[in-house]
C-alpha positions in Angstrom: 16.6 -1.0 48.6 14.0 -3.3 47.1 11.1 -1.4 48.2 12.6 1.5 46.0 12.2 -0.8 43.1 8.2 -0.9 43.5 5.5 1.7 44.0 4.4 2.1 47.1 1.3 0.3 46.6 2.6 -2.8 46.0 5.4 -2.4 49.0 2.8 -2.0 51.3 0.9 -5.4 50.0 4.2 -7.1 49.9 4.8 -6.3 53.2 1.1 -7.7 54.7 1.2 -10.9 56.0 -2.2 -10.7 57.3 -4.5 -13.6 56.2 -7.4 -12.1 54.0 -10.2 -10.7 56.4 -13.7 -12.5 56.6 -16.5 -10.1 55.5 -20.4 -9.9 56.3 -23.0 -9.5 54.0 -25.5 -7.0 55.0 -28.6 -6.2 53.5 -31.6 -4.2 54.8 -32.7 -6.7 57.0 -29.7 -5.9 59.3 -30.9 -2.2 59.8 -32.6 -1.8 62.7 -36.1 0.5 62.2 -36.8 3.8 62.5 -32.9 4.2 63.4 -32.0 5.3 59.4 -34.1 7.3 57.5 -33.9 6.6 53.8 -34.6 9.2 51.4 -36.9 9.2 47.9 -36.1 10.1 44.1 -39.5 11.2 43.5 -41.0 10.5 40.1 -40.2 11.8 37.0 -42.1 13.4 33.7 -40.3 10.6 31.3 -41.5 7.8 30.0 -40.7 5.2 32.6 -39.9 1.3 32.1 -40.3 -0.2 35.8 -39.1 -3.9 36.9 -40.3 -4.2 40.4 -40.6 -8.1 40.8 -38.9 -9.6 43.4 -34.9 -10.8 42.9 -33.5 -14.4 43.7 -32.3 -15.1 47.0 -28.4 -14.3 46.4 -27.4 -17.6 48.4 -29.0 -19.6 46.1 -27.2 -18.8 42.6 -23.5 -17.7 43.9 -22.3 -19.5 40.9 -23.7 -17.2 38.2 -24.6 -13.8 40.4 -22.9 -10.6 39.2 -21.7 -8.6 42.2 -21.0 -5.0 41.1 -19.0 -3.2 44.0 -19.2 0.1 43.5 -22.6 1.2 41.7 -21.8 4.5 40.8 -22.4 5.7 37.4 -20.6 3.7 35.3 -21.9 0.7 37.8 -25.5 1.9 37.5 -25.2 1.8 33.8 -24.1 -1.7 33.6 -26.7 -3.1 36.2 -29.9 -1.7 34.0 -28.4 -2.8 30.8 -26.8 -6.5 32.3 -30.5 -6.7 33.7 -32.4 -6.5 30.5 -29.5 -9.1 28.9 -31.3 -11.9 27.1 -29.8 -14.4 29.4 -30.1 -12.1 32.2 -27.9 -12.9 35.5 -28.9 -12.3 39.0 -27.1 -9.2 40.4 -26.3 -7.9 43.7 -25.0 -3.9 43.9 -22.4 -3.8 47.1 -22.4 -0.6 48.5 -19.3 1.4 50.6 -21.9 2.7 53.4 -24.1 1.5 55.3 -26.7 4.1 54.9 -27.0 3.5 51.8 -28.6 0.0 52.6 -31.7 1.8 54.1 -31.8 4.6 51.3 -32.3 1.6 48.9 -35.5 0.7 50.8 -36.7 4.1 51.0 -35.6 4.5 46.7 -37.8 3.2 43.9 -34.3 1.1 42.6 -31.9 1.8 40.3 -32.7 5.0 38.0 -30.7 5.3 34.7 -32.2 8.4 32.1 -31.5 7.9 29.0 -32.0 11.6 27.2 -31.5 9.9 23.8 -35.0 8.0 24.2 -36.3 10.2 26.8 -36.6 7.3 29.0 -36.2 6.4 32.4 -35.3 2.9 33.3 -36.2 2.0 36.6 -35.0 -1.4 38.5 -35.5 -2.7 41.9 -34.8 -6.4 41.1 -31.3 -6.4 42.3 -30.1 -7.3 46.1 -28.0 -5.0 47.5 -25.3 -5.6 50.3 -22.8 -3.4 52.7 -19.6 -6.1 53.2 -17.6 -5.1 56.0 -15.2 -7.0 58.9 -18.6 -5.9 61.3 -20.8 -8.3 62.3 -24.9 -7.3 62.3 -25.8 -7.2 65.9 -29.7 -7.1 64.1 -30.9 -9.5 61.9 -29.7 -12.6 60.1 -25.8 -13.1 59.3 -24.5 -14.2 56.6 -20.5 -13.8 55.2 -20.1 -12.6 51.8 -21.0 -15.6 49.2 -22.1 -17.9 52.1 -18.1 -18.1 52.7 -17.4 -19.5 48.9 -16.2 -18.3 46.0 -17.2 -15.1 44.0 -17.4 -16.2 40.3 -18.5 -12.8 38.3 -17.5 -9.4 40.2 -17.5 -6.2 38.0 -15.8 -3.2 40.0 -16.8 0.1 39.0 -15.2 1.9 41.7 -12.9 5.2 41.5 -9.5 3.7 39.8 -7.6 4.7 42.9 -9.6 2.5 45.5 -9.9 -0.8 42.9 -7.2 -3.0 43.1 -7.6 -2.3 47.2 -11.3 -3.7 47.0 -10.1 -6.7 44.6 -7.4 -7.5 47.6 -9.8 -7.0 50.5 -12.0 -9.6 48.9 -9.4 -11.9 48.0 -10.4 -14.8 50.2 -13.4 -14.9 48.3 -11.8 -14.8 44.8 -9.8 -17.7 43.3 -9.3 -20.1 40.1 -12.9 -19.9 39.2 -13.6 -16.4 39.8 -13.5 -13.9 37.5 -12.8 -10.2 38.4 -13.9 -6.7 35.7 -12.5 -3.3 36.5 -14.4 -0.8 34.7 -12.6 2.6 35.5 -10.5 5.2 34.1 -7.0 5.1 34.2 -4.5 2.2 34.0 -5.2 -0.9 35.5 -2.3 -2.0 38.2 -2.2 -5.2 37.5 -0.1 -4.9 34.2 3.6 -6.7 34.1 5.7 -6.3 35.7 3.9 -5.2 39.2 1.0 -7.4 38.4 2.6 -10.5 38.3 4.7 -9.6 41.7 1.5 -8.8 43.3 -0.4 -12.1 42.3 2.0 -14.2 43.4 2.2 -12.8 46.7 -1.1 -12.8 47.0 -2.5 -16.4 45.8 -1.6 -19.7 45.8 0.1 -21.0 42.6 -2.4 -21.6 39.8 -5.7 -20.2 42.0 -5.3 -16.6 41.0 -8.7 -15.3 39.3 -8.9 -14.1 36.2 -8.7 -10.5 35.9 -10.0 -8.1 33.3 -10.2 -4.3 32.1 -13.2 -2.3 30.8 -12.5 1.0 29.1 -15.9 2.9 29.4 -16.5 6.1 26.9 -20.1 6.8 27.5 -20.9 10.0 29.0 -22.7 9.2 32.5 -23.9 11.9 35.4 -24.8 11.8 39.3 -28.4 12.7 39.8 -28.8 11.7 43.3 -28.4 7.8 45.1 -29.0 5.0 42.6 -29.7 7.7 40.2 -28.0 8.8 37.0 -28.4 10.5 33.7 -26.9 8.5 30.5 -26.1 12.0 29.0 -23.9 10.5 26.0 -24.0 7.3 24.8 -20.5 6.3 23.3 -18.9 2.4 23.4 -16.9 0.5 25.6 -13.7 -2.3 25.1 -13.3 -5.0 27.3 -10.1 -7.3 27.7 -8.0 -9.8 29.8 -5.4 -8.1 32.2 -4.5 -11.0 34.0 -5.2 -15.0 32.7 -5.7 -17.2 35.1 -5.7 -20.4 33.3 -1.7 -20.0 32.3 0.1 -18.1 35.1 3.3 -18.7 33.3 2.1 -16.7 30.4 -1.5 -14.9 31.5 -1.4 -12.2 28.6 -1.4 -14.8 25.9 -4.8 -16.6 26.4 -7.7 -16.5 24.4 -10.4 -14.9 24.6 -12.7 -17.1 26.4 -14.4 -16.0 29.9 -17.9 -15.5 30.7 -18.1 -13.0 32.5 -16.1 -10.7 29.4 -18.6 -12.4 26.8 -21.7 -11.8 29.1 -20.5 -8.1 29.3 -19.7 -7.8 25.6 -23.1 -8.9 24.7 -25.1 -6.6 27.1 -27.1 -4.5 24.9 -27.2 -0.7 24.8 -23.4 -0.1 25.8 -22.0 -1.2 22.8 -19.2 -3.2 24.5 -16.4 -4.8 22.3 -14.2 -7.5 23.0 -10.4 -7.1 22.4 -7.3 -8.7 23.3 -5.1 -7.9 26.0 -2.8 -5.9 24.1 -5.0 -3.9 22.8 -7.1 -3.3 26.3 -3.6 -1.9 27.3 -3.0 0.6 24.6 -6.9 1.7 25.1 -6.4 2.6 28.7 -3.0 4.8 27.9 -5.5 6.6 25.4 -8.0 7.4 28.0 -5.6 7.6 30.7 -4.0 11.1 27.7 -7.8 12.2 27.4 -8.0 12.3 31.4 -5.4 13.7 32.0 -4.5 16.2 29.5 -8.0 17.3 28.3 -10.4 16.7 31.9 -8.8 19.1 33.6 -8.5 21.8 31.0 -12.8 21.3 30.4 -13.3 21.5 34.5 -11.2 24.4 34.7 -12.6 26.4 31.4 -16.0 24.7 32.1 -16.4 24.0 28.2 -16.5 20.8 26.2 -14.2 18.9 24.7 -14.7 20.1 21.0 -14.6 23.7 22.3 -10.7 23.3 23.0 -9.8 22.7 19.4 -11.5 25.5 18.0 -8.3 27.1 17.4 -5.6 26.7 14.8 -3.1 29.7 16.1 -0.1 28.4 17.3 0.3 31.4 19.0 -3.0 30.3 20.7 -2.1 30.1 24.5 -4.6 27.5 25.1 -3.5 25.6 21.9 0.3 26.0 23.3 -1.0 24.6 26.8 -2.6 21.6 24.8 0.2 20.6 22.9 2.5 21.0 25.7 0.3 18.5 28.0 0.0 16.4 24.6 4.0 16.0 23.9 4.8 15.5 27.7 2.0 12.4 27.7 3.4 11.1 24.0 7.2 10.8 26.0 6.1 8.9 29.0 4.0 6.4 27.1 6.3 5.8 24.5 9.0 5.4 26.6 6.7 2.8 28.2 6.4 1.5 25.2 10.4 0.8 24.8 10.2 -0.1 28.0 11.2 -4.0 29.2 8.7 -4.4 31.3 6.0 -3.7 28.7 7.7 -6.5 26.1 5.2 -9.0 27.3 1.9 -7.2 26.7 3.3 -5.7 23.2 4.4 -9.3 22.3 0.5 -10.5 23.4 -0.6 -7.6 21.4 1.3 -8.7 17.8 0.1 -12.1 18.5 -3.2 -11.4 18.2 -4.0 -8.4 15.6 -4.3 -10.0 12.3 -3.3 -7.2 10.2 0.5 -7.0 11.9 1.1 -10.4 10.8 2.9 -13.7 12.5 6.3 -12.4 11.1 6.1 -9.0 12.3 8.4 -8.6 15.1 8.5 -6.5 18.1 10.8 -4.0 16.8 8.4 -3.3 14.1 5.3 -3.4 16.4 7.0 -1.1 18.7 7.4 1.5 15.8 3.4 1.4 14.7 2.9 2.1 18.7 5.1 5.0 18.8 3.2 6.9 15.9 -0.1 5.5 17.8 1.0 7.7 20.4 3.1 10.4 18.6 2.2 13.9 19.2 0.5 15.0 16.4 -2.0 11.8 16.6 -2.9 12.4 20.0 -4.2 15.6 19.5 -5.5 14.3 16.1 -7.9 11.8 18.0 -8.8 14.2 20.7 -9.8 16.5 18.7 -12.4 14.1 17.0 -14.2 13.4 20.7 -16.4 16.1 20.7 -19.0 16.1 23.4 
């Protein structure tokens, strides 16, 4: 059966034949009051830079406004640092409940402490909105981008729940949109389901372009809008999906704004790379999650404290190269996998040091060592915490 063929992720999109829904905007003005009681950070004993002025009207600048769905950590990092860019863009933080809408009145803004300066980096000027199928029974309405196009969306959502708010939004995403998922794992989107899915999904020649952001800075939960910048690391950014050439979208250059206004964000150290080597970055994040993440939760140590042992006789060095050689077979046979001969082909294209005559046989053996056993545990070992 051809829904065999697909994860069930995509079946289920194939099968909707739904037009896209129609969302409202909400913001605090849509809260009735005294009917949601917001709650307060309180102040803190760092040193404190505060931006309280007032933000644009977000139905004024749709064009160039940054919507970050999903302002959790990694979100709440990248709206303080995107707000202090030198060419700083309007930004609106969309929220998944609606309480949260009347905990951002009640919150001094967006709280991001940084323990390397001992600083605490406090925001207001951002609009934030709830977008739901619900219309406000209280205040004004408004549909999400006055019912135009979104141009710059960064998602910063759990990996498992991204692709599903890309899709819900979809009638407001097209040719001139451009669309950042900054989460761990893989992104979906790769050849060969990501092809299928755009096609299904848009018109011929109006998908968005689509983009991944692999995020290794070390960022905590301290409470709503709040988080601690615990360890300061780099980020990569790159092209999942082209829109400007749907007949070859992994092969275009590196030329988008919303990837160059990201990459030049200070303080997160993001760096732009091709869409190749975006791909082979997420399978090395998606071996730390999963083989090293779990092992730290359950032992509740750091990273560094897993590879204090040389003993193979070690039974937590056996567990570690066990995980290690089980996630070195799937990804390499990924690697000499069909369906990933398009992104490897992107990938020789554009890294200088392989050359224009090295093929893809020869590209695919670099790869395999990349993600040989021994290597593996050779880089995780060097990611101390």
């Amino acid at each position: 059966m051809a829904s065999q063929e697909h994860p069930s992720w995509l079946t289920a999109l194939l099968a909707d034949t739904r037009p896209p829904p129609k969302l409202f905007a909400w913001s605090p003005a849509n809260i009735q009051p005294n009917l949601d009681e917001g709650i307060d950070m309180g102040s803190s004993n760092s040193d404190e830079e505060y931006d309280s002025h007032s933000c644009v009207s977000s139905s004024t600048d749709s064009d160039q406004r940054i919507y970050i769905i999903g302002p959790g950590n990694i979100g709440r990092l990248y709206a303080t640092h995107m707000a202090r860019h030198p060419n700083a863009l309007p930004i609106t933080l969309v929220v998944h409940r609606k309480e949260l809408l009347s905990q951002w009145v009640a919150c001094e803004g967006v709280g991001l402490a940084d323990l390397t300066s001992g600083k605490l980096f406090l925001n207001k000027r951002f609009t934030v909105e709830w977008w739901t199928e619900t219309r406000p029974h209280y205040g004004p309405v408004k549909e999400v981008a006055e019912g135009k196009k979104l141009h710059n969306v960064f998602i910063s959502t759990k990996a498992e729940a991204g692709l599903s708010e890309a899709d819900r939004i979809r009638r407001y995403l097209g040719r001139c949109s451009s669309v950042v998922f900054a989460q761990n794992g893989v992104c979906k989107l790769w050849p060969p389901h990501g092809p299928l899915y755009i096609s299904h999904r848009y018109p011929s020649g109006d998908a968005p372009t689509f983009s991944a952001c692999v995020v290794s800075h070390g960022v905590a939960s301290a409470g709503p809008f709040l988080s601690i910048h615990a360890a300061p690391a780099d980020a990569y950014i790159g092209p999942v999906f082209w829109a400007s050439d749907p007949e070859s979208p992994w092969r275009q250059p590196l030329d988008d704004f919303l990837i160059r206004h990201i990459a030049t964000t200070p303080l997160v150290n993001t760096k732009q790379v091709s869409s190749g080597e975006i791909w082979l970055l997420q399978l090395e994040k998606l071996v730390m999650n999963a083989a090293i993440n779990p092992l730290t939760a359950l032992l509740r140590c750091k990273t560094g404290e897993l590879f204090t042992s040389y003993d193979s006789d070690d039974p937590l060095t056996q567990v570690i190269d066990k995980l290690l050689w089980q996630a070195s077979a799937v990804i390499q046979g990924l690697i000499n996998h069909d369906a990933s001969r398009s992104v490897i082909t992107s990938y020789a294209e554009q890294t200088p040091r392989l050359g224009t005559s090295c093929n893809i046989p020869q590209v695919r053996k670099k790869l395999m060592e990349r993600f040989s056993q021994p290597i593996l545990k050779s880089k995780l070992s060097q990611k101390e915490d």
